[in-house]
PAVOZA-667758 format. One record per residue: x, z, y of N, C-alpha, C, O in turn; residue number from 1. Coordinates in steps of 0.05 Angstrom, whole numbers, always signed. Atoms other than C-alpha are relative to their C-alpha. Example, Ala and Ser with C-alpha at 12.3 -4.5 7.8 and 13.67 -1.06 7.14 Angstrom:
(rec (+18,+0,-24),(+246,+156,-90),(+18,+0,+24),(+39,+13,+24),1)
(rec (-16,-1,-24),(+273,+143,-21),(-15,+14,+22),(-5,+18,+44),2)
end
This chain:
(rec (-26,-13,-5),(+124,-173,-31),(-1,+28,-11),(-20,+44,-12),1)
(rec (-4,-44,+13),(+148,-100,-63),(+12,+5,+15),(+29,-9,+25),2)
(rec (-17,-22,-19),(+170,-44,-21),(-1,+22,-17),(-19,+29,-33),3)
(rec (+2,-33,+16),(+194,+22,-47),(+6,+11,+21),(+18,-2,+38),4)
(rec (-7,-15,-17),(+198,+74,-5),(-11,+40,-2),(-30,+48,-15),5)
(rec (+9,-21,+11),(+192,+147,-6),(-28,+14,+28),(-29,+14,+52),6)
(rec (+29,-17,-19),(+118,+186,+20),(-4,+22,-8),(-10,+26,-32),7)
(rec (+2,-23,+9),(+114,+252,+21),(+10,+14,-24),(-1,+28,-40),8)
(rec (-16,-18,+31),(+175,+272,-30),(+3,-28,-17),(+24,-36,-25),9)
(rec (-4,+12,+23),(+157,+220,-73),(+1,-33,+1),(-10,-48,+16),10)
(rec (-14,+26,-6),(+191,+155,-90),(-26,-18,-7),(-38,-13,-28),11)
(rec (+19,+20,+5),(+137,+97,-82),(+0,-28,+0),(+4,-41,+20),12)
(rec (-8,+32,-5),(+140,+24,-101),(-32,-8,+2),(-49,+7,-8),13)
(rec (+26,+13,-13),(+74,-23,-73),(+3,-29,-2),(+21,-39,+11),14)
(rec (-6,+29,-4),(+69,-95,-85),(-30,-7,+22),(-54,-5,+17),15)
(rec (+22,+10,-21),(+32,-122,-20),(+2,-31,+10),(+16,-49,+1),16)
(rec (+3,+21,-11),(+14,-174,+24),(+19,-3,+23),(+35,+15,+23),17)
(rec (-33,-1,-23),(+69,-189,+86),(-18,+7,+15),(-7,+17,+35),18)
(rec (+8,-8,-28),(+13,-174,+133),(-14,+33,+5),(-21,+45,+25),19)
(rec (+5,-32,-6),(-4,-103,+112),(+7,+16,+16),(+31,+14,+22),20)
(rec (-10,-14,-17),(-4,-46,+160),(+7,+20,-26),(+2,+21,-50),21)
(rec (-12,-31,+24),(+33,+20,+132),(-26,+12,+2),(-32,+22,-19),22)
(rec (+20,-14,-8),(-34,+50,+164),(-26,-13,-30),(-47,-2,-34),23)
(rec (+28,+9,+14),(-79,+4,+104),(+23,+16,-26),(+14,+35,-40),24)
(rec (-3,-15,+24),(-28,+26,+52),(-1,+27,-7),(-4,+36,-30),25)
(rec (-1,-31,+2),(-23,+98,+65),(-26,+13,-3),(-29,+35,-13),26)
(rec (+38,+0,+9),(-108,+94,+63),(+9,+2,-33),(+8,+23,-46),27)
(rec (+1,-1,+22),(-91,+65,-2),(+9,+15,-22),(+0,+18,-45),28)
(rec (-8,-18,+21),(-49,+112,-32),(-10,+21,+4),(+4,+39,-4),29)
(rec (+0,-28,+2),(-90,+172,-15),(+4,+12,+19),(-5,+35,+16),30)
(rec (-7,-4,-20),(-67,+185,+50),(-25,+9,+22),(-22,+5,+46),31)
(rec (+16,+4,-25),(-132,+202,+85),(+1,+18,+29),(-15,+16,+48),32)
(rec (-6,-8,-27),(-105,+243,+141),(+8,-16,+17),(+1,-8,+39),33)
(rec (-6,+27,-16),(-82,+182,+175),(-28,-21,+7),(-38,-39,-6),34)
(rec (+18,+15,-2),(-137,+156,+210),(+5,-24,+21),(+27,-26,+32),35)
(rec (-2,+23,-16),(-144,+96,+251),(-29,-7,+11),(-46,-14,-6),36)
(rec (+18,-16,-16),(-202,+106,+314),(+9,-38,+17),(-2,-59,+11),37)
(rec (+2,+23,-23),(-177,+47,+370),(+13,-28,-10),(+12,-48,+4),38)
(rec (-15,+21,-3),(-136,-2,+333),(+17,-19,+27),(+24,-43,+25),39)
(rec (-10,+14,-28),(-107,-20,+406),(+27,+18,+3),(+36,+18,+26),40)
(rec (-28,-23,+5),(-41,+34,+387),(-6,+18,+33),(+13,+19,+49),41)
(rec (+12,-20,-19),(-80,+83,+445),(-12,+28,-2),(-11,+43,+17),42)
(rec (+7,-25,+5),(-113,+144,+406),(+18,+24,-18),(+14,+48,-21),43)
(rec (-24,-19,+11),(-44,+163,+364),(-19,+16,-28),(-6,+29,-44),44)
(rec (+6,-8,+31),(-89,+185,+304),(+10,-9,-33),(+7,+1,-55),45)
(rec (-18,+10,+25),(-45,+140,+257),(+25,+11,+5),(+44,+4,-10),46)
(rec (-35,-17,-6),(+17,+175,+276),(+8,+6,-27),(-10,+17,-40),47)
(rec (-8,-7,+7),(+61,+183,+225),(+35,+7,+2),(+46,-2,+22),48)
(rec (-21,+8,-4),(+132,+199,+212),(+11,-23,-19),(+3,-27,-42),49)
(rec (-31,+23,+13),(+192,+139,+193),(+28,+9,+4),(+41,+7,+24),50)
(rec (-26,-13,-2),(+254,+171,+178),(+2,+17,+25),(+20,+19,+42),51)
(rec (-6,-32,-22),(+239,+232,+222),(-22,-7,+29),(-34,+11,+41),52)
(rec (+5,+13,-26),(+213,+184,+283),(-32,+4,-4),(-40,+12,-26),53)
(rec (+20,+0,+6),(+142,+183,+295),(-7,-39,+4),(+3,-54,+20),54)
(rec (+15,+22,-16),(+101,+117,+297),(-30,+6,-10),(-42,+26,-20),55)
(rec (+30,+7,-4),(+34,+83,+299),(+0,-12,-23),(+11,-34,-24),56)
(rec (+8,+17,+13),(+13,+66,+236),(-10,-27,-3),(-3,-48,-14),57)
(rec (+18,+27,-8),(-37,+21,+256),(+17,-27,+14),(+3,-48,+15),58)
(rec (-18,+21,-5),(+20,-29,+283),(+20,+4,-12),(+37,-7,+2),59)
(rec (-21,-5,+15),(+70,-12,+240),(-2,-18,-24),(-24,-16,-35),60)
(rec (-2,+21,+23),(+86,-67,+183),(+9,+16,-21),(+31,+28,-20),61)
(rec (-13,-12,+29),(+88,-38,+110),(+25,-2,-10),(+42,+13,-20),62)
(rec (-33,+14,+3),(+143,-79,+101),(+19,+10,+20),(+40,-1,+15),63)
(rec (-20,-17,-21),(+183,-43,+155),(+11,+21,-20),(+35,+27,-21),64)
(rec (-4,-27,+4),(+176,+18,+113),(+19,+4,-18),(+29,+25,-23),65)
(rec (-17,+4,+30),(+219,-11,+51),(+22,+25,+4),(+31,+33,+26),66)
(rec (-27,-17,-10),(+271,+37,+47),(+5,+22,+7),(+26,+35,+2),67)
(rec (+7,-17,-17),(+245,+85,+89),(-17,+32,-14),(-35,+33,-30),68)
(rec (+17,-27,+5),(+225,+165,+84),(-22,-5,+19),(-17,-14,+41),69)
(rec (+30,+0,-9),(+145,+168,+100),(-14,+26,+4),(-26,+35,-16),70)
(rec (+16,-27,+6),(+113,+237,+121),(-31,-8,+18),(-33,-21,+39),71)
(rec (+19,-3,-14),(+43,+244,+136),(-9,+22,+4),(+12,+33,+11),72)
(rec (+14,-20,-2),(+1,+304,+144),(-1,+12,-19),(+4,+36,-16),73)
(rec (-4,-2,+27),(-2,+308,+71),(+23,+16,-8),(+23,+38,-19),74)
(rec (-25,-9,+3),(+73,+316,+71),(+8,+22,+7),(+15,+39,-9),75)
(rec (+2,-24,-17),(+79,+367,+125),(-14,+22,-7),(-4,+44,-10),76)
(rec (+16,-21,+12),(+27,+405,+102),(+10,+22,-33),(+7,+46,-36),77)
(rec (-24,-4,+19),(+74,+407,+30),(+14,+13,+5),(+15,+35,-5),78)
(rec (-28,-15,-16),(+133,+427,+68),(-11,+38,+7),(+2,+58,+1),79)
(rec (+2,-25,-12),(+99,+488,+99),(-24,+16,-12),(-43,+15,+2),80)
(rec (+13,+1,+25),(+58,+517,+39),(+14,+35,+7),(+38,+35,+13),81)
(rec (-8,-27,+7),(+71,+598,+38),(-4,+17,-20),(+6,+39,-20),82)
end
């Protein structure tokens, strides 16, 4: 399956598997502030935002994200740069 979606500013297309977490692709692209500690959605270290909202990476379906603005730590960290 392809998803595009934008991560941190920038527009990203991904051809994956339907059972990817956003938490394995955002590893993949570079993302390593996003960690993942309990896999049981209990230690909130995959937190990201989805259009503003926060979730759990680690249960969060890549394929959810189609469409979707992505910030991680990465991003944020961008944003507030002096």
């Amino acid at each position: 399956m392809e998803i595009e979606f934008t991560l941190n500013g920038r527009l990203t297309y991904e051809e994956i598997p339907d059972d990817t977490t956003l938490f394995q692709l955002l590893r993949k692209k570079g993302c390593y502030s996003v960690k993942c500690d309990c896999e049981t959605e209990n230690c909130g270290l995959c937190t990201v935002l989805v259009n503003g909202k926060s979730r759990l990476s680690c249960s969060f379906l890549a394929a959810r994200a189609n469409g979707c603005e992505v910030v991680t730590l990465e991003g944020v960290e961008q944003e507030h740069v002096f």
